[in-house]
C-alpha positions in Angstrom: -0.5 13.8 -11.1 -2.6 13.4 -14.5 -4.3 9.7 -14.9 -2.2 7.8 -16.6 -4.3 4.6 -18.0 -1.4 2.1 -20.3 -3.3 -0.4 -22.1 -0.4 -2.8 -22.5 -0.7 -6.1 -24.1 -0.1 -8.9 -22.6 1.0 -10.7 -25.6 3.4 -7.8 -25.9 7.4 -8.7 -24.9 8.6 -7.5 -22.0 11.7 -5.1 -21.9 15.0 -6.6 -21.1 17.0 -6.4 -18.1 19.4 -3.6 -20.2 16.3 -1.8 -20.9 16.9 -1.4 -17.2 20.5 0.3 -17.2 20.0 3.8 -16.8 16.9 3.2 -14.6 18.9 0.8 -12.1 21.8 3.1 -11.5 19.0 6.1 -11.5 17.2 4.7 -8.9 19.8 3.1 -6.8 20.8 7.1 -6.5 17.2 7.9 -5.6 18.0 5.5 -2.7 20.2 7.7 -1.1 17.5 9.9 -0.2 15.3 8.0 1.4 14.5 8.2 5.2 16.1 5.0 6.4 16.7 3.9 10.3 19.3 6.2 10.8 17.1 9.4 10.0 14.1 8.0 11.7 15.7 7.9 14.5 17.2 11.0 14.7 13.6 12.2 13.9 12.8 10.6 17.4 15.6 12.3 18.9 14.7 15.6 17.3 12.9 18.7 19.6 9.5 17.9 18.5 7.7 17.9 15.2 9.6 21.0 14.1 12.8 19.5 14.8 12.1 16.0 12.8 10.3 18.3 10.1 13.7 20.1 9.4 15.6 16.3 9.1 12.8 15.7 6.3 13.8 18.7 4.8 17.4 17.9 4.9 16.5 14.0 3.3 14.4 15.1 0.1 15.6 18.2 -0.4 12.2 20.3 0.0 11.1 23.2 1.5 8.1 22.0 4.3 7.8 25.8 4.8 5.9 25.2 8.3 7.2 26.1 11.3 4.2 24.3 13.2 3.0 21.6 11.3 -0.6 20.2 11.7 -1.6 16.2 10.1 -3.4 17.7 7.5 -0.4 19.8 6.7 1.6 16.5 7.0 -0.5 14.6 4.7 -0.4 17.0 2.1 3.5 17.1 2.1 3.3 13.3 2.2 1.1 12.7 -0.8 3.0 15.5 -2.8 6.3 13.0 -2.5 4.5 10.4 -3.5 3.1 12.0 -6.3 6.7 13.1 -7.5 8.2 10.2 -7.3 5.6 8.1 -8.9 5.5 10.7 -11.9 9.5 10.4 -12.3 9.2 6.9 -12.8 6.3 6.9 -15.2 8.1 8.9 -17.6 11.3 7.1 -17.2 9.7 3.5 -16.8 10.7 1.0 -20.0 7.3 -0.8 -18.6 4.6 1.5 -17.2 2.7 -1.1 -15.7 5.1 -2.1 -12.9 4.7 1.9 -12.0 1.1 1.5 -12.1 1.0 -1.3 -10.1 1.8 1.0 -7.1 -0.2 3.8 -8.4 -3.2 0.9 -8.0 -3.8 1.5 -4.7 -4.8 5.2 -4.8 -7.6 4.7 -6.8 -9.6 2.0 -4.6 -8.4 4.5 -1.7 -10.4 7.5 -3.4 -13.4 5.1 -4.4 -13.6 4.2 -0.9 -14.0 7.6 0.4 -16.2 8.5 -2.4 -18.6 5.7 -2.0 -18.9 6.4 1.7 -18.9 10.2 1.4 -21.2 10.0 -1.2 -23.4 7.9 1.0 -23.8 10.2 4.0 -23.2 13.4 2.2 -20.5 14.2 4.1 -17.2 16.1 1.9 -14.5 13.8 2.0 -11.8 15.4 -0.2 -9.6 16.6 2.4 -8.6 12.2 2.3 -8.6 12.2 -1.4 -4.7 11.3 -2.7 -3.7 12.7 -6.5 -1.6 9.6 -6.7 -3.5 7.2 -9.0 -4.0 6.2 -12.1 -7.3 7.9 -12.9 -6.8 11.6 -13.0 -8.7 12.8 -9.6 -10.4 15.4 -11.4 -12.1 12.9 -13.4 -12.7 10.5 -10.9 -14.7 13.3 -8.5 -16.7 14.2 -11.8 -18.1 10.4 -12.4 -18.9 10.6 -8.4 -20.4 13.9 -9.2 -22.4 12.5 -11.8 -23.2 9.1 -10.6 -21.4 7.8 -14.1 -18.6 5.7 -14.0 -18.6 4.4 -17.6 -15.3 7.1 -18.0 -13.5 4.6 -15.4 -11.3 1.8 -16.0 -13.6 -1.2 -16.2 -13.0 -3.3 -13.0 -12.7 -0.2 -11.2 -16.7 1.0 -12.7 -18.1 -2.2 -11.4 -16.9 -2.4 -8.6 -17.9 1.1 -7.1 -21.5 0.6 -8.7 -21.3 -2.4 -6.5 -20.2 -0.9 -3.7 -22.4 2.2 -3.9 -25.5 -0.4 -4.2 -24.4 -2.7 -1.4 -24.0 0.2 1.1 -27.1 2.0 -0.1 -28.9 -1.5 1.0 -27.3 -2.8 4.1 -25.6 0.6 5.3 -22.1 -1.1 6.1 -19.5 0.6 4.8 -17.3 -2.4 5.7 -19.2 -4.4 3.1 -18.4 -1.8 0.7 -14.7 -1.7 1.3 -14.5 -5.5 1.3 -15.8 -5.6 -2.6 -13.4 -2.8 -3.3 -11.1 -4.5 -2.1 -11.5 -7.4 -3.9 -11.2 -5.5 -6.9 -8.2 -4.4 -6.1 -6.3 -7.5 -5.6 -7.7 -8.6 -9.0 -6.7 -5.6 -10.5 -3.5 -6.1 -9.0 -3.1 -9.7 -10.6 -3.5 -8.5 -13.9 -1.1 -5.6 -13.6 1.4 -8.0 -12.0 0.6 -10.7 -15.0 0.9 -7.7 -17.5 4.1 -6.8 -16.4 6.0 -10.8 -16.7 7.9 -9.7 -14.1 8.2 -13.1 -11.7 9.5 -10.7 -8.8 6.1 -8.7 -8.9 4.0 -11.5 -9.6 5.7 -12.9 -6.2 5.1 -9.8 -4.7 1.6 -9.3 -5.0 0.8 -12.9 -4.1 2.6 -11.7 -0.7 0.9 -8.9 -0.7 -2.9 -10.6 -0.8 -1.3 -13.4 1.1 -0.5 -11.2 4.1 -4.0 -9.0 3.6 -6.6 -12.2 3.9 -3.7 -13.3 6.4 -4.7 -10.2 8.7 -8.3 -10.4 7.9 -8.6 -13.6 9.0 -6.5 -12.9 12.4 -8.9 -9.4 12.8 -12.5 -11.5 12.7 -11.6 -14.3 14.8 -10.2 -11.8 17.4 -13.6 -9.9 17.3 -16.0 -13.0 16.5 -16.5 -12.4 13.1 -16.8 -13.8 9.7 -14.0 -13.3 7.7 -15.2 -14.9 4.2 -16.5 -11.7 2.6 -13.0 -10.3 3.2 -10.6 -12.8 2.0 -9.7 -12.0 -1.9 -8.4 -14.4 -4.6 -4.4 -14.4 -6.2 -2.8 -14.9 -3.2 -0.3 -18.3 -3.3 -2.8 -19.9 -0.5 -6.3 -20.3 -2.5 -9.2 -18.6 -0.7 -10.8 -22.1 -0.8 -8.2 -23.8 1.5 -8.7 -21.0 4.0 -12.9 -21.5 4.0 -12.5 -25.3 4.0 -10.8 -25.0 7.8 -12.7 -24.9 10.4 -14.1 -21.7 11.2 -12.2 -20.1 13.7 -8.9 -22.3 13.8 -6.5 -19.6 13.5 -3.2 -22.6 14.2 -5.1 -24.5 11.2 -5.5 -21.6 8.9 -1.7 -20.2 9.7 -0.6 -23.6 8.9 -1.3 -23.3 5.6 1.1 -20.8 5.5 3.9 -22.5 7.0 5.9 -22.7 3.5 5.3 -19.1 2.2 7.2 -15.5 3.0 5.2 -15.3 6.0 6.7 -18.0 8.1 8.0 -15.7 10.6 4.6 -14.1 11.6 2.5 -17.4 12.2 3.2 -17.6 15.7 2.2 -13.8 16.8 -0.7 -14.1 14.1 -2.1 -16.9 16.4 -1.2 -15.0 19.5 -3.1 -12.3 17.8 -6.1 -13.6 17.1 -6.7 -14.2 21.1 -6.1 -11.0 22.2 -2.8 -10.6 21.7 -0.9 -7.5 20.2 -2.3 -6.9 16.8 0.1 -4.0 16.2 2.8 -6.5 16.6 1.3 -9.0 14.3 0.9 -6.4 11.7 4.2 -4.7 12.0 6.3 -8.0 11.5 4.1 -8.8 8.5 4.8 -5.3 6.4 8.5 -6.3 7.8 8.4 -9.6 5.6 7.1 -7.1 2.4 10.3 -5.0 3.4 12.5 -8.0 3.3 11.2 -9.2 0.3 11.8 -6.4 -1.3 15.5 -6.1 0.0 16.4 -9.2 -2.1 16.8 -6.4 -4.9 19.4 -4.9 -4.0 21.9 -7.9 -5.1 20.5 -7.0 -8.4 22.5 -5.2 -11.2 20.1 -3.8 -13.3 16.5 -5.4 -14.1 13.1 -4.3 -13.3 13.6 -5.5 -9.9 15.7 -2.2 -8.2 12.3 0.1 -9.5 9.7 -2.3 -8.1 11.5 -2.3 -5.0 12.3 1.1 -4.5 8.5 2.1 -5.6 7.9 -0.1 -2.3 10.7 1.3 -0.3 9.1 4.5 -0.8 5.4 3.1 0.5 7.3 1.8 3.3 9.4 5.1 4.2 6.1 7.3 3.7 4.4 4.9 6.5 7.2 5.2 9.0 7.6 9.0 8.0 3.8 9.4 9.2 4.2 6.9 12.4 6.8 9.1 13.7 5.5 12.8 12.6 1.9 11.8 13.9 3.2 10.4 17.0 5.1 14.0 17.9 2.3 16.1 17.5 0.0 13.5 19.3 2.6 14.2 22.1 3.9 10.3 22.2 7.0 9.3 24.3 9.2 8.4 21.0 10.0 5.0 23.0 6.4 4.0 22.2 6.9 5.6 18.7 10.0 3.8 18.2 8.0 0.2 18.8 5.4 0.7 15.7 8.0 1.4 13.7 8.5 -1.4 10.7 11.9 -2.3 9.3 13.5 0.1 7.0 14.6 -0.4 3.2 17.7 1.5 3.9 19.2 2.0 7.7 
């Protein structure tokens, strides 16, 4: 997919919901086609890999053209979806920002395994998804080069940074933690960009749940969790450093009025050796839900934002199941990492 880089005021007006009307009825048809419950299951009932491979087919109406497939065959077919769909929705997108917004992600992805590739001289393109909003092309040549000035701003800085920080200390956790953090700024901005109150409430879930899960993740293995935690969520960064470190009932507290209610109790259970799968699977359930709430929506920006995330979510469970066939996993134990669906 070619970089597409919007440079949309924010003083500019935001469409109106029937600048929405042939977008809301488009995607609520796209809908149709994505691998809810229903298929996923039959995907663990299938013969194998092959077997849920042809139910895929049948779903999005392509052509896998494997007979055996491998995970780097499975990724491939993966990212070409995404790609698709994402493109679609640029071009028929009143407001290219809320498409960006989930393009976003791609781009910190590929500046992680840049900066660490880079770093040990190691080839890491094989991970590399054509997904974002810099053209991939582009972004390899400022790697190539060592110049970054070609690259969105935020984006520049923060993989100098991270470059420089893993160059010193040779942690490449410290250089995914300030990528990271640009991220969820970038995020903010996109969200803010956009006036859209359900993505701004979305994103503030989503950074709510990530410093959430960081913070569950170091106290479980003794660490410090302050160079992790990022700003923009709706529980300030501040409140969570002012507890005392280590009180994982204190710190969930905090969350006690927000989306992720539900999760507190196996977040604490977490943090003490507890199942972290479980923990993190009911909270990309709570992004699922919240994204449901679309769906009494006529037309609006809300049906595209959350079908853009119904297909994150659908890609995720698609690659829990496919990877857990050709690892040769009962599909009971598949069947119990698998998050909520958008559509059953």
């Amino acid at each position: 997919m070619p970089g597409y880089i919007v440079m949309t005021s924010k003083r500019a007006k935001p469409p109106k919901d029937t600048d929405y009307l042939f977008l809301s009825a488009y995607v609520r048809a796209k809908e149709t086609r994505l691998i809810g419950r229903s298929a996923l299951e039959r995907m663990l009932d299938a013969r194998g890999s092959d077997g849920a491979a042809r139910i895929i087919e049948e779903v999005w109406g392509v052509k896998i053209g494997s007979d055996t497939l491998n995970a780097n065959e499975l990724e491939t077919i993966l990212s070409a979806h995404r790609r698709a769909i994402l493109a679609d929705m640029l071009k028929l997108s009143p407001n290219k920002k809320i498409v960006e917004f989930f393009c976003l992600k791609y781009d910190y992805h590929n500046a992680k395994t840049l900066v660490k590739a880079r770093a040990a001289d190691v080839q890491g393109e094989h991970l590399l998804q054509d997904c974002g909003r810099v053209d991939l092309a582009k972004l390899k040549t400022a790697f190539l080069l060592g110049d970054f000035r070609s690259l969105p701003l935020t984006l520049a800085n923060a993989v100098t940074e991270a470059s420089e920080v893993l160059a010193q200390s040779g942690e490449p956790g410290l250089a995914d933690f300030i990528l990271d953090k640009a991220y969820f700024a970038e995020l903010a901005e996109y969200a803010a960009a956009t006036r859209s109150e359900f993505l701004i409430n979305y994103m503030r879930l989503v950074i709510d749940t990530a410093n959430l899960r960081a913070v569950v993740r170091a106290i479980r293995g003794g660490a410090d969790y302050t160079p992790a935690l990022a700003d923009g969520g709706s529980v300030e960064v501040r409140r969570i450093l002012a507890a005392k470190r280590g009180d994982t009932a204190g710190i969930t507290a905090m969350y006690r009025n927000t989306e992720l209610a539900p999760v507190l109790d196996a977040a604490v259970t977490a943090a003490s050796e507890g199942s972290l799968t479980e923990f993190e699977r009911l909270c990309d359930n709570v992004l699922v839900r919240y994204l449901s709430q679309a769906r009494r929506t006529g037309f609006s920006e809300k049906p595209l934002i959350a079908y853009l995330g119904a297909v994150e979510s659908e890609i995720s469970a698609v690659r829990t199941v496919m990877t857990g066939q050709l690892a040769g996993i009962p599909a009971d134990t598949i069947r119990t990492r698998l998050r909520e669906a958008y559509r059953e």
